[in-house]
C-alpha positions in Angstrom: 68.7 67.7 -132.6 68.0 69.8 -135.8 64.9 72.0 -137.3 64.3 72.2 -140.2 63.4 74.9 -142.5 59.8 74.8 -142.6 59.5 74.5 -139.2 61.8 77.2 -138.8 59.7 80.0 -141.0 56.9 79.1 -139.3 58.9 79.7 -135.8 60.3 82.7 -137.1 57.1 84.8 -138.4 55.3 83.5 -135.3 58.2 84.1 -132.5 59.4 87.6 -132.4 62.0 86.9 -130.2 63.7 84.4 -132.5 63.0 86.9 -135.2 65.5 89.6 -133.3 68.1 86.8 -132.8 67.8 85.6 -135.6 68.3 89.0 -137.7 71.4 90.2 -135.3 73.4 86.2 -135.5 73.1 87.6 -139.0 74.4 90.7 -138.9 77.4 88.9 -137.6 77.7 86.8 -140.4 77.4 89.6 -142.9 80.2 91.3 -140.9 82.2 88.5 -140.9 82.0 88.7 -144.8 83.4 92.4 -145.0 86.1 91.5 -142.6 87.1 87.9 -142.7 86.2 86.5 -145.6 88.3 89.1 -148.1 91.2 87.6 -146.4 90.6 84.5 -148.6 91.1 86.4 -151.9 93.4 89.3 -151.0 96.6 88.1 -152.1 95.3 86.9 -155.8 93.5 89.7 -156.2 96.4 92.3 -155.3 98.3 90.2 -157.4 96.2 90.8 -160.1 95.7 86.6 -160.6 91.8 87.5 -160.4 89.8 90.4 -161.1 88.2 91.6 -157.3 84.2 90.6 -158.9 85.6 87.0 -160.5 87.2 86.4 -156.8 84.6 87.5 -154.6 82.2 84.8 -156.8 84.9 82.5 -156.4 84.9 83.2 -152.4 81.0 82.9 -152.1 80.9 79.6 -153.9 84.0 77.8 -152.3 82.6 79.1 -148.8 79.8 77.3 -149.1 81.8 73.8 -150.3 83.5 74.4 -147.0 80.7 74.8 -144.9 78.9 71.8 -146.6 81.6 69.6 -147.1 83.8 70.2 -143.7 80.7 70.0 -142.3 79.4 66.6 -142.8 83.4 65.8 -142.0 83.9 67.2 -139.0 81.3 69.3 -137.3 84.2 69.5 -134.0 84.8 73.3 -134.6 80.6 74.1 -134.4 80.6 72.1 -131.1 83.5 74.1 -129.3 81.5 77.1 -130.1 78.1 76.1 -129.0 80.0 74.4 -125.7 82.5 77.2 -124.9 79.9 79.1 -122.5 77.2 78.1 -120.0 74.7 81.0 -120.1 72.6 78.8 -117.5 69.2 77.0 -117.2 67.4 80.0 -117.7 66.9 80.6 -122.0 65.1 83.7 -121.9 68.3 85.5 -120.1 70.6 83.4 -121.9 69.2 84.4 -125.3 69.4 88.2 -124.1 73.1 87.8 -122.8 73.6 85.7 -127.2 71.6 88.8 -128.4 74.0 91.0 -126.3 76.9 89.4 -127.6 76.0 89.8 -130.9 75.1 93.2 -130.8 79.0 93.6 -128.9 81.0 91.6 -132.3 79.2 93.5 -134.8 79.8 96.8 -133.0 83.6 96.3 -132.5 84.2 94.5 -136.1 82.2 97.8 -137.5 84.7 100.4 -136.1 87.7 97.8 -137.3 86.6 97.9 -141.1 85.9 101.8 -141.1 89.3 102.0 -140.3 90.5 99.1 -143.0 92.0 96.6 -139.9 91.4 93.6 -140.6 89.9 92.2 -137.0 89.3 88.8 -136.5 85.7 88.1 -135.9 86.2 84.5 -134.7 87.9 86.5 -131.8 85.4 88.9 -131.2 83.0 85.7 -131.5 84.6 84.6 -128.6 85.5 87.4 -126.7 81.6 88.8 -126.9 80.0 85.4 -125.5 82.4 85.2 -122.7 82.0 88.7 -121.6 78.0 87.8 -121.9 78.2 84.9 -120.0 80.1 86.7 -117.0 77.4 89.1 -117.1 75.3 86.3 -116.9 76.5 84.2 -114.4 78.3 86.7 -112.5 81.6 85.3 -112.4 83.4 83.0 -114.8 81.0 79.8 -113.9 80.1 80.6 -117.2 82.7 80.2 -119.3 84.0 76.7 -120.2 87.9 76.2 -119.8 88.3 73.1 -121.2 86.6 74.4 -124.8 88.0 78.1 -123.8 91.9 76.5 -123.7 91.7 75.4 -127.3 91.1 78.9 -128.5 94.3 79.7 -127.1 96.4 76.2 -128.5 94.7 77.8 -131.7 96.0 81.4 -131.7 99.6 79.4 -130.9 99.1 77.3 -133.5 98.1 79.3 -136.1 100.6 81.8 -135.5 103.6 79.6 -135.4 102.8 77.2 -138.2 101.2 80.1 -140.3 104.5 81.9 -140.4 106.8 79.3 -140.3 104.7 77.6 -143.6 104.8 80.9 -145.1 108.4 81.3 -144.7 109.5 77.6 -145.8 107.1 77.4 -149.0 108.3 80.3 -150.2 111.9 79.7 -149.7 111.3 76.4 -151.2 109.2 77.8 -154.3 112.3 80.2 -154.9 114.8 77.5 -154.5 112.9 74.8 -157.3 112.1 78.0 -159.8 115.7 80.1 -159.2 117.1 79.3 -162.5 113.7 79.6 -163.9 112.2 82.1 -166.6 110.1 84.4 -164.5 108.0 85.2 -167.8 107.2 81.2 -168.0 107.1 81.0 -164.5 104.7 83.9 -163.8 101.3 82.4 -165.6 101.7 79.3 -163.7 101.9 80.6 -160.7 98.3 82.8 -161.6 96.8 79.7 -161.9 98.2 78.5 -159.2 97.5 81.1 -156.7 93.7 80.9 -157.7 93.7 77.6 -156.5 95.6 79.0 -153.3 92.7 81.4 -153.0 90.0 78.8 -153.6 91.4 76.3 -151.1 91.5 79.5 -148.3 88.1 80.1 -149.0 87.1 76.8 -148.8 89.3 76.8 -145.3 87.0 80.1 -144.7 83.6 78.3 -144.9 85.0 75.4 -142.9 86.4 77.5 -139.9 84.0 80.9 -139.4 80.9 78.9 -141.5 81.0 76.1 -138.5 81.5 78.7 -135.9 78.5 81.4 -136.7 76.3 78.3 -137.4 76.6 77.0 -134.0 75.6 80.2 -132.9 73.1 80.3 -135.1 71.5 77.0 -133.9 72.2 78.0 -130.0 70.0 81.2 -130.8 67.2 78.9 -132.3 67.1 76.5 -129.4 66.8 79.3 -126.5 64.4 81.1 -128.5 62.2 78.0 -128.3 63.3 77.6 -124.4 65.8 74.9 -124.7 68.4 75.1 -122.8 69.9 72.0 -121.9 70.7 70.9 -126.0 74.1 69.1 -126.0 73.9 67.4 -129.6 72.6 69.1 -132.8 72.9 68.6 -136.7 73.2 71.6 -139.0 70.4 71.6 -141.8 71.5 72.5 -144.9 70.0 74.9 -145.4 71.5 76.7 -143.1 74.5 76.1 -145.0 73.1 77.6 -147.6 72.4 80.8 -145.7 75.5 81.4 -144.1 77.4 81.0 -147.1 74.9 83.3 -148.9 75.2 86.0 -146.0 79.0 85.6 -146.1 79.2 86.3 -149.9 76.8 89.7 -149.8 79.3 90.7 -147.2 82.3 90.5 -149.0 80.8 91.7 -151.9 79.8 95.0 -150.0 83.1 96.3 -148.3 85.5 93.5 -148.7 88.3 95.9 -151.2 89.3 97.9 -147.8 90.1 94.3 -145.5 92.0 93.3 -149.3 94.3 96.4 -149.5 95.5 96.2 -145.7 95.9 92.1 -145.8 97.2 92.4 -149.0 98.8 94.7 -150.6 99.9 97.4 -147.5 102.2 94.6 -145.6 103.7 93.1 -148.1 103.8 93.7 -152.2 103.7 90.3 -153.4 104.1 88.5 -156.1 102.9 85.8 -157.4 104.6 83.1 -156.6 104.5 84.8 -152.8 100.7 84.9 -152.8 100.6 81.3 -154.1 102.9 80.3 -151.2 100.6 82.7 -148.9 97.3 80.5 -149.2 98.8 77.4 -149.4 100.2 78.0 -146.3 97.4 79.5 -144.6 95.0 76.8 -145.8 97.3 73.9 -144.8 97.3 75.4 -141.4 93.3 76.0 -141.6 93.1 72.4 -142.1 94.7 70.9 -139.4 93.2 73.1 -137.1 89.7 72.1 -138.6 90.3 68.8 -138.4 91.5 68.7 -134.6 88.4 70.9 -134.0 90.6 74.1 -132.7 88.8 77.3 -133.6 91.7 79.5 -135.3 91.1 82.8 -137.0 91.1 82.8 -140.8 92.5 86.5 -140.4 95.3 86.0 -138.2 96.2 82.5 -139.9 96.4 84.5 -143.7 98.0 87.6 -142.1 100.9 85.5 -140.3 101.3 83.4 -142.7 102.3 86.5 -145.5 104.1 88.1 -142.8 106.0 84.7 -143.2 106.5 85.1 -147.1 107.3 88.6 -146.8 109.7 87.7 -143.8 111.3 85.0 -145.9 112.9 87.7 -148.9 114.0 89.6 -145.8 113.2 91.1 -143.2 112.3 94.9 -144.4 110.2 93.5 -146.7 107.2 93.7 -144.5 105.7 96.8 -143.5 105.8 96.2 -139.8 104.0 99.8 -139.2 101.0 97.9 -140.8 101.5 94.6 -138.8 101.9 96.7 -135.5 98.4 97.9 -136.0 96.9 94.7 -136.8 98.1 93.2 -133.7 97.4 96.0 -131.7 93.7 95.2 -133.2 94.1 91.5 -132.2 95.2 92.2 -128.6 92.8 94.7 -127.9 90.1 92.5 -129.8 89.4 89.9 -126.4 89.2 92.5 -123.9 87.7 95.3 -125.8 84.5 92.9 -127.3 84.7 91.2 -123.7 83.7 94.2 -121.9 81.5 95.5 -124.8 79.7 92.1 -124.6 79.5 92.1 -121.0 78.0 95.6 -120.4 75.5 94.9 -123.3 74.5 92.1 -121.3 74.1 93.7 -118.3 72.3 97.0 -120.3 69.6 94.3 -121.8 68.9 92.2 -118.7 68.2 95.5 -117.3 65.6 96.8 -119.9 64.1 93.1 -120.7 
């Protein structure tokens, strides 16, 4: 099932309640720009590879190749989302508990960025439609364990293989380039870290750009009472506007999620950033592919911790990684309970 854009205008102007859903699932996606998205081009731009307004365009256009492209692929990491929580038969509570959820990720990813912590809003994504769908259901008949487990085979995943690639392609790039003339050396590895960047944005638009547009289209079928959709198709045009949305957000506060990813944990250079995002985007890939939703943030963030890890130890400023995985821990239970007494708060009034 899919709607397509004239049909959805019409919806829209006529259905205030898809309106409000509509403008919030949004929100989110402009929030994910700010927050995840920089993660993409941090490392070339802290590098100096890329100037920050070259990047972001580079980021904005790339996002949307991943969306499209990854898309029409594999559309497996959309479908975990829109399956990972049963919000019942009834849409008009279920799109209160979505609109509750929504109102819970953009509220915790807010506080994250005004402090420069790079959050993981695939996380809160999660985090806020489970706490929802307790609320909902009152228990955890609403949450789905056989989607729910692959969030957690991702977060292991991503971790393990984001750190270990960022460790062994760096010690590799070292070892081919050691006898090597770092001021020969140096422009090829700009070039080559701008592809590294464009390949994680790409990675970006295939992970988060699947996840927020199965949101997206669970939003648009409850608004129009259907609640029993299993199987959908994502227009292109929608596409078109989340990679849009995306872009405005990380052209808006994107510099703050750049400094803490990359240039507080680690000083790079070049050759380190290059071996940073190929890394993290090998590891994007195979997750995308297998359909396990993993965290662009965390994926980039390990996989630099790797690099850094991989010169030695003190190289990476672990005051900085403590707070980012304090923000990851905390991110589940804190955007849970937010989404979950939103939930409650809305079925109330409504």
């Amino acid at each position: 099932m899919t709607i397509s854009l004239g049909d959805f205008i019409s919806q829209l102007f006529s259905n205030p309640i898809l309106l409000i859903t509509v403008g919030l699932t949004l929100g989110v996606i402009l929030v994910n720009g700010w927050t995840d998205a920089p993660n993409a081009i941090a490392t070339c731009v802290s590098t100096r590879a890329m100037h920050p307004r070259a990047a972001i365009l580079m980021a904005a256009l790339f996002n949307f190749l991943g969306v499209l492209v990854m898309t029409a692929i594999n559309a497996k990491v959309a479908e975990t989302i829109y399956k990972m929580v049963n919000f019942g038969g009834n849409s008009g509570d279920a799109l209160v508990a979505l609109c509750a959820a929504m109102v819970a990720i953009v509220t915790w990813a807010t506080a994250a960025w005004a402090f420069g912590i790079p959050t993981s809003e695939s996380h809160a994504l999660i985090a806020g439609l489970s706490g929802a769908a307790i609320a909902l259901q009152g228990g955890l008949g609403g949450i789905n364990g056989a989607e729910w487990i692959k969030v957690v085979y991702g977060i292991v995943i991503s971790t393990v293989l984001g750190f270990g690639l960022g460790w062994g392609t760096s010690k590799i790039t070292t070892a081919i380039c050691r006898n090597m003339d770092r001021r020969k050396t140096n422009p090829f590895f700009a070039k080559a870290q701008i592809a590294g960047a464009a390949a994680m944005a790409f990675m970006h638009g295939a992970q988060d750009g699947q996840k927020f547009m199965g949101v997206f289209m669970l939003g648009v079928f409850l608004a129009n009472g259907q609640a029993n959709v299993t199987t959908f198709v994502i227009p292109i045009w929608l596409m078109i506007l989340c990679s849009a949305v995306m872009a405005l957000g990380t052209s808006i506060g994107g510099y703050k999620i750049i400094k803490s990813v990359g240039m507080d944990m680690v000083k790079l250079e070049k050759y380190q950033g290059f071996a940073a995002d190929a890394a993290a985007a090998g590891c994007i890939l195979v997750s995308s592919l297998t359909g396990l939703p993993v965290s662009t943030t965390h994926t980039k963030t390990v996989s630099i911790m790797g690099v850094g890890a991989s010169k030695r130890m003190s190289a990476v400023n672990w005051g900085v990684v403590k707070e980012m995985v304090l923000a990851w821990v905390l991110t589940f239970p804190c955007c849970g309970a937010v989404g979950f007494l939103m939930a409650k708060l809305f079925m109330f009034i409504f």
